[in-house]
C-alpha positions as CSV (number, residue, x, y, z in Angstrom):
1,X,-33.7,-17.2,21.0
2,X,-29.9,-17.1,20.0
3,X,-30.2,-15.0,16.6
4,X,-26.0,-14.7,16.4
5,X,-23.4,-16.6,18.3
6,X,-19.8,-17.3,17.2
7,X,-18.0,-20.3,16.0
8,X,-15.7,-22.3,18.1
9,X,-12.4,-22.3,17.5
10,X,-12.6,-19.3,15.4
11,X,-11.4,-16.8,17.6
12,X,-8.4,-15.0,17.8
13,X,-7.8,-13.6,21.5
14,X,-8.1,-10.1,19.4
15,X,-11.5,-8.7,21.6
16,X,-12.7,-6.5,18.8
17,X,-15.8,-7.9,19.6
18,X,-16.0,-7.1,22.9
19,X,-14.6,-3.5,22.1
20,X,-17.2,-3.0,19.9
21,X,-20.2,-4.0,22.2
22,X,-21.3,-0.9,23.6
23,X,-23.4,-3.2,26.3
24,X,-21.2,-5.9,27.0
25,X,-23.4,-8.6,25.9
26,X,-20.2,-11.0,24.7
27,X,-18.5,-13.2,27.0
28,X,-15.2,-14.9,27.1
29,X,-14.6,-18.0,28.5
30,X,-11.8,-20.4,27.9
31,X,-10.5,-17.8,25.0
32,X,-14.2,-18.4,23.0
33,X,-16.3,-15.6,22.6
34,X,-20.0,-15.9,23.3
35,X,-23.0,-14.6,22.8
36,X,-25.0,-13.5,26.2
37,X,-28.8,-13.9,24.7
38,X,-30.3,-11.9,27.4
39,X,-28.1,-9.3,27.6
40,X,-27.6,-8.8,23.4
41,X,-29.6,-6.4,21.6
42,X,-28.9,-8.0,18.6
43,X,-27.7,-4.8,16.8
44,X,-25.0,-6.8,14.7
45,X,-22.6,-4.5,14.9
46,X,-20.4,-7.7,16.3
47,X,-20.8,-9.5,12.7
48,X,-19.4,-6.4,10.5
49,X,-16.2,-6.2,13.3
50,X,-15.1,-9.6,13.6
51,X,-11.9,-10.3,11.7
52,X,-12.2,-14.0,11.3
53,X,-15.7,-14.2,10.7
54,X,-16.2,-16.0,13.5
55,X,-20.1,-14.9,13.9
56,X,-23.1,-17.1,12.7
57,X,-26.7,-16.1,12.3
58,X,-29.6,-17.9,12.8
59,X,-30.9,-18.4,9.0
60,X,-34.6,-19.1,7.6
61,X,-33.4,-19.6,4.5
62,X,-33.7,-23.6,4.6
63,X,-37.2,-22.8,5.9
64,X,-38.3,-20.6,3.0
65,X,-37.0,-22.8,0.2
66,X,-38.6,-25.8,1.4
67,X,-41.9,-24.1,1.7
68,X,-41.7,-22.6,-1.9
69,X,-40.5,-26.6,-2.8
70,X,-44.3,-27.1,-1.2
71,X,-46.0,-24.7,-3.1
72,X,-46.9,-22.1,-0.6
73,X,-47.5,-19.2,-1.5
74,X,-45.4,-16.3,0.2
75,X,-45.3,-12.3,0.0
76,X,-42.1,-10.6,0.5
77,X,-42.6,-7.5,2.5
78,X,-38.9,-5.5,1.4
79,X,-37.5,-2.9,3.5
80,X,-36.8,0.6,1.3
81,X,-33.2,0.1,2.4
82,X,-32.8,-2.5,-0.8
83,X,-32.8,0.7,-3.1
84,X,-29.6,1.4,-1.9
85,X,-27.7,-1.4,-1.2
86,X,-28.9,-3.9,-4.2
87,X,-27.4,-3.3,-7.9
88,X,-30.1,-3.0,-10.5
89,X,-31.0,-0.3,-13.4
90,X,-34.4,-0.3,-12.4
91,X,-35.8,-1.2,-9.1
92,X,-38.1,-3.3,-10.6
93,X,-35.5,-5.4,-11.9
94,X,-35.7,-6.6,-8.4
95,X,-38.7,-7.1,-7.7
96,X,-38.5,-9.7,-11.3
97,X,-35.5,-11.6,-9.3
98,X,-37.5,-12.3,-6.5
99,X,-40.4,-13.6,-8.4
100,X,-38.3,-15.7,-10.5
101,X,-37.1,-17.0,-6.9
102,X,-40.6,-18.6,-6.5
103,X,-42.1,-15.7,-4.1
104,X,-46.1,-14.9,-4.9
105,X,-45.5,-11.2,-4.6
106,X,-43.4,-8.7,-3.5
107,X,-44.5,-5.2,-0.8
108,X,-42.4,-2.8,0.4
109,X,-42.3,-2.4,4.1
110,X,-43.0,1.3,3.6
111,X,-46.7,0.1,2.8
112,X,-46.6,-0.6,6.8
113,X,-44.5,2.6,7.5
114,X,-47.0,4.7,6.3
115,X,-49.4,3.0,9.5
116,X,-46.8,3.8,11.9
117,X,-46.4,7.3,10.5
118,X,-50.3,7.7,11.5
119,X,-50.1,6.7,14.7
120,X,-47.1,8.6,15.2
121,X,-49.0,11.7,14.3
122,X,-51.8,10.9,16.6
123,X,-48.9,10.7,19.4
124,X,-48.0,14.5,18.3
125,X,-51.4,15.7,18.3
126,X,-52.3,14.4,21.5
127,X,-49.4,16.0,23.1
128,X,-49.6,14.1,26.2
129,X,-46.2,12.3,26.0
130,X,-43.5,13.8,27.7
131,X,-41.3,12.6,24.8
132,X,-42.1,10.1,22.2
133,X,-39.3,7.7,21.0
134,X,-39.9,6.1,18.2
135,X,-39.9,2.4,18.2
136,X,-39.2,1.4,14.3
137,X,-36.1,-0.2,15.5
138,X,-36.2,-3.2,17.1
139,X,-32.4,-3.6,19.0
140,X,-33.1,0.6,20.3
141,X,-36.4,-1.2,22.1
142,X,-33.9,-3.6,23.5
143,X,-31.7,-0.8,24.4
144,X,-34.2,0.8,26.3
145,X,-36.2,-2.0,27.9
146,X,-33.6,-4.0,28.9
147,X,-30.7,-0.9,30.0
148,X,-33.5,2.1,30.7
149,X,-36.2,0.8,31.6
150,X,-37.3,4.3,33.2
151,X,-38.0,5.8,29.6
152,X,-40.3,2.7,28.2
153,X,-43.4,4.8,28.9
154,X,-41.7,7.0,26.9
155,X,-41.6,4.5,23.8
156,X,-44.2,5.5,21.4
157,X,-46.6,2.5,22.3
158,X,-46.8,1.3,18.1
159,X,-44.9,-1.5,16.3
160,X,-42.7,-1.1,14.1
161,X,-43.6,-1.0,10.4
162,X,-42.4,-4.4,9.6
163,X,-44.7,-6.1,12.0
164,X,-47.4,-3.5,10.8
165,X,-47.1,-4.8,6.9
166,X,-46.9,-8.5,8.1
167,X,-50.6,-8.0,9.6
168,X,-51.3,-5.8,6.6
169,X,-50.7,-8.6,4.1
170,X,-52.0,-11.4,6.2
171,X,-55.1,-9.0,6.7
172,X,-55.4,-9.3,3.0
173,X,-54.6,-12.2,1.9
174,X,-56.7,-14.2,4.8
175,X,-53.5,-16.1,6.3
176,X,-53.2,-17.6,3.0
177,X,-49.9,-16.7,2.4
178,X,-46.7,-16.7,4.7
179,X,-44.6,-13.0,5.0
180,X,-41.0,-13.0,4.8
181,X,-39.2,-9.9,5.6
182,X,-36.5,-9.1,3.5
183,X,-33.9,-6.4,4.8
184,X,-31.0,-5.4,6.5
185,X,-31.1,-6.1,10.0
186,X,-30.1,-9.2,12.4
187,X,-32.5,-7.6,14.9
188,X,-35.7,-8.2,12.9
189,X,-35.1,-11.9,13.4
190,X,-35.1,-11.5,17.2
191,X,-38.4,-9.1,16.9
192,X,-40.3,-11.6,14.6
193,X,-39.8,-14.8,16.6
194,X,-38.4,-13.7,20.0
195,X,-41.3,-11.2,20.9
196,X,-44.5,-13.0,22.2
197,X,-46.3,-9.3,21.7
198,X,-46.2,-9.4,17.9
199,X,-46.1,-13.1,17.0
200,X,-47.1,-14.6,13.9
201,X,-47.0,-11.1,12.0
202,X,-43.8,-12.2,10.0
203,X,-43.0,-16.0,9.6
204,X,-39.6,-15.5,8.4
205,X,-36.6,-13.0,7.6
206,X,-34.3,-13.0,4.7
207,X,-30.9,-10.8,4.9
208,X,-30.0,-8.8,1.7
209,X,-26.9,-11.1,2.3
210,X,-29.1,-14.0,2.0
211,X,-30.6,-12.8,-1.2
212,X,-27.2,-12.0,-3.0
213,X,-25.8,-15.4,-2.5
214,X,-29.1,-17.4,-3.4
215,X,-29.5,-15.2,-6.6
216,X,-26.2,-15.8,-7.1
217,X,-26.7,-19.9,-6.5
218,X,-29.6,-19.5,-8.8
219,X,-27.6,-18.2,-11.8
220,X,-30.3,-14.9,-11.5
221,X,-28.6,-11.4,-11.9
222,X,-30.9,-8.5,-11.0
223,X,-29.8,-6.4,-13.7
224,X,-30.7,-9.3,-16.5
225,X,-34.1,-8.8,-15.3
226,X,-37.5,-7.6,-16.3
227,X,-39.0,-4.3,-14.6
228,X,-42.4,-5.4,-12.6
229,X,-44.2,-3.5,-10.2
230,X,-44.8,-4.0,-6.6
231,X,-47.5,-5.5,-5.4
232,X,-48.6,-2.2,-2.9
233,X,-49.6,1.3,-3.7
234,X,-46.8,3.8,-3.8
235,X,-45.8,4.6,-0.1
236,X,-44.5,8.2,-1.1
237,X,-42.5,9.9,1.3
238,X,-42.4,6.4,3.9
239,X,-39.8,5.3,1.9
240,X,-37.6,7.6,3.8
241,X,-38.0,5.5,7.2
242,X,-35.0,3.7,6.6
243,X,-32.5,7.0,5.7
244,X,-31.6,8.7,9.2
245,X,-33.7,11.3,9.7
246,X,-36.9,9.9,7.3
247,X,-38.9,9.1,9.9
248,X,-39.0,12.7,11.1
249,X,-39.7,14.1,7.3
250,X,-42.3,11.3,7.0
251,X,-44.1,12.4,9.8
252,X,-44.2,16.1,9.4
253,X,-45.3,15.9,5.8
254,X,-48.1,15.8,6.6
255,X,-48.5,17.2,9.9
256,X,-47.2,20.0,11.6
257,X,-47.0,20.1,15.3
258,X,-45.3,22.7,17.5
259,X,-45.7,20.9,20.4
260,X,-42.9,18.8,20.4
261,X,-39.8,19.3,18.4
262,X,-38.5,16.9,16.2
263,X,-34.9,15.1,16.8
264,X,-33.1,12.4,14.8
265,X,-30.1,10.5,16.6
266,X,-28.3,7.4,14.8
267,X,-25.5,5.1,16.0
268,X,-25.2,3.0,19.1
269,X,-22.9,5.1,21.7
270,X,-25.1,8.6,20.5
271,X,-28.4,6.6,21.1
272,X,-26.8,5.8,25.1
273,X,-25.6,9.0,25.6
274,X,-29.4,10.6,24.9
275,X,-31.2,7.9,26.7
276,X,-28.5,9.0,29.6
277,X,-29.4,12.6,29.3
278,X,-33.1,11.6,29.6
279,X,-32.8,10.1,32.2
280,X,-31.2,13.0,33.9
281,X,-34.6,14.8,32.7
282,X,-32.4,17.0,30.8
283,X,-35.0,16.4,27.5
284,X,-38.3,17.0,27.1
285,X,-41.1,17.7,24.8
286,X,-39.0,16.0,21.7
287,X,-40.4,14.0,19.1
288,X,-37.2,11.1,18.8
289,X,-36.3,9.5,15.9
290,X,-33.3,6.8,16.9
291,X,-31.6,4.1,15.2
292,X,-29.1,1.4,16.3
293,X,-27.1,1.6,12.7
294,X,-25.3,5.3,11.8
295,X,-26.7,6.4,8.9
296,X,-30.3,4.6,9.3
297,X,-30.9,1.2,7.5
298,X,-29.4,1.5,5.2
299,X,-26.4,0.8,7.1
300,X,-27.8,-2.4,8.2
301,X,-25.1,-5.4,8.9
302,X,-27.0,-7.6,7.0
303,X,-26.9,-5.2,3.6
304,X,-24.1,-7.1,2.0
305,X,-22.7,-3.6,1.4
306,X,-22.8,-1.7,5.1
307,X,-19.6,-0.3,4.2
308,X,-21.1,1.6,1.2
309,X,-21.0,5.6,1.7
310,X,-24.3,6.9,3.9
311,X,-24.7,9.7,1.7
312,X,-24.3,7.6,-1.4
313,X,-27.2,6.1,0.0
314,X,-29.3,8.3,1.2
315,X,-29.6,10.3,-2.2
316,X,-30.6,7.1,-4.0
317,X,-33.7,6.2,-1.8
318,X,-34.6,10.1,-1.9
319,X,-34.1,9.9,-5.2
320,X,-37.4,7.3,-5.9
321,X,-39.7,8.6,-3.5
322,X,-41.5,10.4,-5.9
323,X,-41.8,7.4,-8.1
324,X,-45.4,5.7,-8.3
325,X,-45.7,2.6,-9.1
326,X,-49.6,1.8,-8.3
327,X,-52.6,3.6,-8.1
328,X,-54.0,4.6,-4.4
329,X,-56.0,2.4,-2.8
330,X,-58.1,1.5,0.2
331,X,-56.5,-0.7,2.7
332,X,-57.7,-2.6,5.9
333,X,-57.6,-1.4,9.6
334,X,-54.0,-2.7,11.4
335,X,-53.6,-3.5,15.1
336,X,-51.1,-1.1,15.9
337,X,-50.9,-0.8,19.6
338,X,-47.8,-2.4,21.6
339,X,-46.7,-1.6,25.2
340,X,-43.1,-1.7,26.5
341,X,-41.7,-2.5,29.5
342,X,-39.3,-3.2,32.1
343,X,-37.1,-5.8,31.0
344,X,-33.8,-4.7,33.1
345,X,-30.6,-6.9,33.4
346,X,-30.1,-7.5,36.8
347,X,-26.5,-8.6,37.4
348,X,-24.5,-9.5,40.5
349,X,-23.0,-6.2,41.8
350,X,-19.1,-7.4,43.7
351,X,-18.3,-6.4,46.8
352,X,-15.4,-3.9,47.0
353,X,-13.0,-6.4,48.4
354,X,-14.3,-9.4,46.1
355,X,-13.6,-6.6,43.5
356,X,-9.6,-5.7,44.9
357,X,-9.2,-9.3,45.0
358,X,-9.9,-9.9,41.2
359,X,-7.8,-6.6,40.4
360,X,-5.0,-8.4,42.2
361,X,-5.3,-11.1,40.2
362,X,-4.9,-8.9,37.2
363,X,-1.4,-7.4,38.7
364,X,-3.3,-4.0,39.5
365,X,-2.3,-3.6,43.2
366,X,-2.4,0.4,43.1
367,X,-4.4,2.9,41.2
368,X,-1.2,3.9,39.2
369,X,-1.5,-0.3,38.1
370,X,-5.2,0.4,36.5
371,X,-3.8,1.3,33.2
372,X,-7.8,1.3,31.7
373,X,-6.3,0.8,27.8
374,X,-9.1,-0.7,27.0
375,X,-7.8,-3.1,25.0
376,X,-9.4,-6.3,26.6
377,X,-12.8,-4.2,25.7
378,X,-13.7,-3.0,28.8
379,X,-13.0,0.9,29.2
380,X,-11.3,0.8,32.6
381,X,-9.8,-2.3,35.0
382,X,-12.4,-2.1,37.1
383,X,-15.5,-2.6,34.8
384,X,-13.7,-5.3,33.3
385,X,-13.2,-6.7,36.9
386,X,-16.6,-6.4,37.3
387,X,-16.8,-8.8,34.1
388,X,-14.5,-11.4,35.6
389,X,-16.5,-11.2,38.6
390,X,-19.8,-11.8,36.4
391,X,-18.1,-14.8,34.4
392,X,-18.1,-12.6,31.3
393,X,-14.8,-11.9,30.8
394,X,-11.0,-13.4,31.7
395,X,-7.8,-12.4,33.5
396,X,-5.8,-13.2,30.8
397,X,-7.7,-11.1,28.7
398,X,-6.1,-7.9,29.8
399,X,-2.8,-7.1,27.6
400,X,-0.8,-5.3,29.8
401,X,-1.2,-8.5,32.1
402,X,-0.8,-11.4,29.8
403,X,2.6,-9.5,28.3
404,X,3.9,-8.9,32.0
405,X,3.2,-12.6,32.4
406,X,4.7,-14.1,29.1
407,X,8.0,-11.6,29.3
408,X,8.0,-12.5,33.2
409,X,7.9,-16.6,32.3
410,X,10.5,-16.2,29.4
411,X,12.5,-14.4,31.6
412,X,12.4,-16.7,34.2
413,X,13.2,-19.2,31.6
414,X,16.5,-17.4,29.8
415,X,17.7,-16.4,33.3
416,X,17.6,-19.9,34.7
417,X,19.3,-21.7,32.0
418,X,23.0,-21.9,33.0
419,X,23.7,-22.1,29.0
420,X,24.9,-19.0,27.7
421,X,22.1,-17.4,24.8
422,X,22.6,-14.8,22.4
423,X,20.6,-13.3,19.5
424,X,22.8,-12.5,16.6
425,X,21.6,-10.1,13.1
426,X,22.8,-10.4,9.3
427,X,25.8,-8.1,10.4
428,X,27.2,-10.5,13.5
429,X,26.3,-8.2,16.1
430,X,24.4,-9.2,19.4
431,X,21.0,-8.1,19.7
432,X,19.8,-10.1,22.4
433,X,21.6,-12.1,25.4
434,X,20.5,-13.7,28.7
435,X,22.2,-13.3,32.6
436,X,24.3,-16.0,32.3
437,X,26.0,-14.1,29.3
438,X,26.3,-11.1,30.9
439,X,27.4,-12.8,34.4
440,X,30.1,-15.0,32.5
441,X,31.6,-12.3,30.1
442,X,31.4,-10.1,32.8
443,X,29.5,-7.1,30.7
444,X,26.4,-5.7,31.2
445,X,23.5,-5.8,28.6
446,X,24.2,-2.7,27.3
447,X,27.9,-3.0,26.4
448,X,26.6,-6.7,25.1
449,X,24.7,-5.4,22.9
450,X,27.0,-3.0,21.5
451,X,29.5,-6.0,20.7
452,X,30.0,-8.7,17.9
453,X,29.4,-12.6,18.3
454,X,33.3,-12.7,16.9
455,X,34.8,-11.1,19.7
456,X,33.7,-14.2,21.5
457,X,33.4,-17.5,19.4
458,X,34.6,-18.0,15.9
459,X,31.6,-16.5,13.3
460,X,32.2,-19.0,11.1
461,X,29.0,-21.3,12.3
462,X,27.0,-18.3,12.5
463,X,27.7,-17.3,9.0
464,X,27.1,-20.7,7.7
465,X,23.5,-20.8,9.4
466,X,22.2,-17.5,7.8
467,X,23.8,-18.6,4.3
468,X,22.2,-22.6,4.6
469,X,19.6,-21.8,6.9
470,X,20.3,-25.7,8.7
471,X,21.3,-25.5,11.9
472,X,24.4,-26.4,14.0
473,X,23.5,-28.8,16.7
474,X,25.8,-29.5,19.8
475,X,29.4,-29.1,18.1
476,X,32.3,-29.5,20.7
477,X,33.7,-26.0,21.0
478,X,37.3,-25.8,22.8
479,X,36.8,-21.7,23.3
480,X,40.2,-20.7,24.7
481,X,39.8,-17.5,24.6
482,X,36.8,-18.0,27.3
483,X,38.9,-20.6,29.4
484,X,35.7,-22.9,28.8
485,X,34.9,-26.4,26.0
486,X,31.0,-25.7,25.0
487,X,28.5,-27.4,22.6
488,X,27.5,-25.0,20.5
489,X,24.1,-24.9,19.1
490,X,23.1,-22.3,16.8
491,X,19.6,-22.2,15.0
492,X,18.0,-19.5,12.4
493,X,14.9,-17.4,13.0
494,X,13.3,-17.1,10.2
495,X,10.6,-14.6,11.6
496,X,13.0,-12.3,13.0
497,X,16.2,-12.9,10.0
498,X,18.6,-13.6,13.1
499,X,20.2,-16.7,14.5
500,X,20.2,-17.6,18.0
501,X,23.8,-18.9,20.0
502,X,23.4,-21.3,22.9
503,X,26.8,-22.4,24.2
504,X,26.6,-24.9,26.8
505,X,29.3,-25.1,29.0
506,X,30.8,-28.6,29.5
507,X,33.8,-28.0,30.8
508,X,33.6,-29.5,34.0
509,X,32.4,-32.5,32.3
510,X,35.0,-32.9,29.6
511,X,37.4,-32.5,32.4
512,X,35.4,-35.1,34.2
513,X,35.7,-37.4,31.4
514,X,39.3,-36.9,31.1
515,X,39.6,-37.5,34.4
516,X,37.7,-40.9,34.1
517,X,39.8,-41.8,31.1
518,X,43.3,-40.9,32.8
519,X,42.0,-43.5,35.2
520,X,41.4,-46.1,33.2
521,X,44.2,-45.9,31.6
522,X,46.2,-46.4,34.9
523,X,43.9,-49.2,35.8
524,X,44.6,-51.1,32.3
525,X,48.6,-50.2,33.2
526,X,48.1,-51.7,36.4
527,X,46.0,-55.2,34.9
528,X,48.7,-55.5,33.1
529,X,51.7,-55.4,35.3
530,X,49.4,-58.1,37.3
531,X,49.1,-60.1,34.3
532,X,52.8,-59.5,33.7
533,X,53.6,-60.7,37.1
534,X,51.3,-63.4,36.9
535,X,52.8,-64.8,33.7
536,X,56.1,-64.4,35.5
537,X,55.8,-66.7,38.6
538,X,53.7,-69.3,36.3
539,X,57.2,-69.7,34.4
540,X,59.4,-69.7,37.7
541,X,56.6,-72.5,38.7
542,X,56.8,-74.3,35.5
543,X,60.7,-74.7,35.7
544,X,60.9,-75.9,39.2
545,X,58.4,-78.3,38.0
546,X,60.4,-79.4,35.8
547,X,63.3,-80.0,37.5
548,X,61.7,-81.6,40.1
549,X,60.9,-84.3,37.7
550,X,63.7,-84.8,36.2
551,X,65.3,-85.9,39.5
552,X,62.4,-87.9,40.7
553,X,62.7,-89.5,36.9
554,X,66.8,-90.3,37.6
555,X,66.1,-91.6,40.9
556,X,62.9,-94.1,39.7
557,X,65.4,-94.9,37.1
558,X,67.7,-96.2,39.5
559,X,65.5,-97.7,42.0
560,X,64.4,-99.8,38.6
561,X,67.6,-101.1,37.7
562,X,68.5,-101.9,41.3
563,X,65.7,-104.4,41.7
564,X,66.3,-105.7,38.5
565,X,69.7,-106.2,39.3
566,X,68.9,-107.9,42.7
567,X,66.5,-110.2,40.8
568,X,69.2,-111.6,38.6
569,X,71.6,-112.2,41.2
570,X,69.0,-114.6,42.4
């Protein structure tokens, strides 16, 4: 079952995720983070981590407010933790809130702690363990089933005491009622529901998370509240289970055993490295208290307040474990026992030239290329090779690549314009120019940026974009002094308080034009001499015409008057 996973779109190409995964069990793929199910141990560490709250967790809390809309009657079994991460006056105050939430009753888990504790001292007493690791916490069962497997028969073979309380209560209530766990850990989801050895102990989990936004919803505040007792006999000194180093004190108060010595180790990365040094059969004859969250559970990621000091903590749960709050009394037999196993993750293992050819890929050619900053997450180029190789992590996820690759593209890009670029601060000097600069004013970067935008162009644009912040776009420059006619574009950056200077050089183009002008100008003179010409021989045409006729007319004239004449005479 997927108890977290992460939203898309959420992410941020920042990996903090993946740095903080001590097993790997987040993949990337097409810049989205995801959770790998099989591999996670559902420790939650990823949810306190993430800057964008990107994480989601698979809630019951839709579940368990439509069965208290039904009626059913449900028993909260609430881990000790809440004594130090909930704000009350009284702890009872919080036990009112709850029932005013609709719940039947409320337990404390430690009711089911003081089981485990039992067996735990049988496990001492019996001696025949070569270690015994105690298996209260569900994501350091993960750990060690599913990344060393070797030590599982080395797993105290008892559940934890959540599951322990659910059958406790069930036990006593005839499955009348359904459990819901309240507490501080993502894991207890994935042990209630994902793990076929202890089903149908708990039916659901609530987060102290959960519980401070729905009282909140609800208009309830704890400390408005009555004081009510619990609904279980006073656990004493199991209240400690959830304080590093309370499992241990709850199981030699009442037992002393020099047979194995007792050890408490919290945190993710100090829980590896003795399950590492086990395996090396450097430890033996301990009695190992271990939790995923430093500082116990109290420092759960589902506490609302994981940030809050350990210590500040850990003196507030010590501080009611005297307290009584019902009178001893007899409770039922529990089925205890659960066996661990082999649950390895078997992953596909590259070849060495499969792996040279991802590192390649990455722009790691030579060892003195394998930077190993760990900032994609992985703690050297290799493992996070092997990741690519796996389909759990991207190229472009390593830093020092994707930087190489964006300064190497805008490079490319600034070198290849044949415009000339410059990057000009508040007090008109050059920060920043391309080649082409450099290649035309015939300078190298260094004196470039040593110089002033005025000993080149007139500052007056530049000033004029800083004070308006609108920018010049393609102005006709005639730039004398550089023997060139540019468009001169020049555009604020408001990010960086500078202005950026492209001059495009058009001065074989203006010259062009020119050129095209000059000769239509000498085409026009040319029509028009034709025209002129034209106009000419239409004249001479016109008077020769006319003369012409005027002598035909004379002679028709005469020829007239001669016939007439003859005519007469007749």
């Amino acid at each position: 079952m997927k108890v977290i996973d992460f939203r898309d779109a959420s992410c941020r190409h920042c990996y903090k995720c993946v740095r903080n995964c001590s097993v790997k069990a987040i993949s990337v793929k097409n810049a989205q983070a995801h959770i790998i199910t099989e591999n996670c141990i559902h420790c939650g560490h990823c949810l306190e981590v993430c800057p964008q709250n990107a994480k989601t967790f698979s809630s019951d809390l839709d579940r368990i407010k439509s069965w208290l809309r039904q009626g059913t009657k449900i028993v909260v079994s609430i881990a000790p933790s809440y004594l130090s991460v909930l704000s009350y006056d009284k702890p009872g105050q919080v036990v009112d809130a709850l029932l005013r939430l609709g719940f039947y009753e409320v337990r404390e888990t430690a009711e089911g702690a003081a089981y485990v504790t039992r067996e735990y001292q049988k496990l001492i007493k019996e001696g025949g363990m070569k270690n015994i690791i105690t298996t209260c916490c569900p994501s350091v069962n993960d750990l060690v089933e599913k990344y060393y497997p070797s030590l599982a028969s080395q797993m105290a073979p008892v559940v934890s005491p959540m599951i322990a309380h659910g059958r406790l209560i069930k036990k006593i209530y005839k499955d009348t009622v359904k459990v819901v766990f309240l507490g501080p850990c993502i894991a207890k989801k994935a042990e209630a529901e994902g793990d076929e050895r202890v089903a149908g102990a708990i039916d659901a989990i609530l987060t102290f998370d959960e519980l401070t936004e729905w009282l909140k919803a609800e208009g309830i505040r704890i400390i408005d509240c009555e004081e009510k007792a619990l609904g279980n006999p006073n656990p004493e000194v199991n209240r400690l289970y959830p304080v590093s180093g309370g499992i241990v004190k709850s199981v030699l108060a009442e037992e002393e055993a020099e047979n194995y010595k007792k050890v408490y180790v919290d945190g993710l990365n100090a829980c590896m490295e003795l399950f590492e040094s086990m395996e090396r059969d450097e430890i033996s004859g301990c009695f190992l208290e271990v939790n995923i969250c430093e500082g116990g559970c109290i420092k759960g990621p589902a506490s609302h307040n994981w940030n809050r000091s350990f210590v500040k903590g850990k003196l507030k749960v010590e501080s009611y474990v005297p307290r009584e709050t019902a009178p001893r009394q007899e409770t039922p037999d529990v089925e205890m026992e659960k066996h661990f196993c082999d649950r390895r993750i078997k992953e596909p293992v590259p070849s060495e030239r499969e792996l040279s050819g991802i590192l390649h890929a990455m722009g790691k050619y030579t060892k003195e290329d394998e930077l190993n900053c760990g900032a994609c997450g992985y703690p050297s180029c290799r493992a996070k090779a092997e990741a690519v190789y796996r389909n759990k992590a991207e190229i472009s996820m390593c830093l020092p690549y994707a930087l190489a690759q964006a300064e190497s593209m805008s490079n490319v890009i600034l070198d290849a314009t044949p415009n000339l670029n410059f990057v000009v601060d508040r007090e008109l000097r050059i920060r920043e120019c391309n080649k082409r600069a450099q290649e035309f004013l015939n300078i190298s970067r260094e004196e470039a940026l040593e110089s002033y935008i005025f000993e080149y162009i007139n500052e007056e644009d530049v000033e004029e974009v800083f004070k308006e912040k609108a920018p010049v776009i393609r102005k006709k420059l005639d730039l004398k002094e550089l023997g060139i006619i540019a468009l001169e574009t020049v555009v604020y950056i408001e990010k960086k308080d500078c202005v950026l200077v492209i001059l495009q050089d058009v001065t074989r183009e203006e010259k062009a034009r020119e050129q095209r002008f000059k000769q239509k100008l000498e085409t026009m003179e040319i029509a028009q001499q034709v025209i002129n010409k034209q106009m000419m021989v239409a004249q001479e045409i016109a008077g020769l015409l006319g003369e012409t006729t005027a002598e035909t007319k004379v002679t028709l004239t005469k020829l007239r008057d001669s016939v007439l004449s003859e005519e007469e005479g007749d």
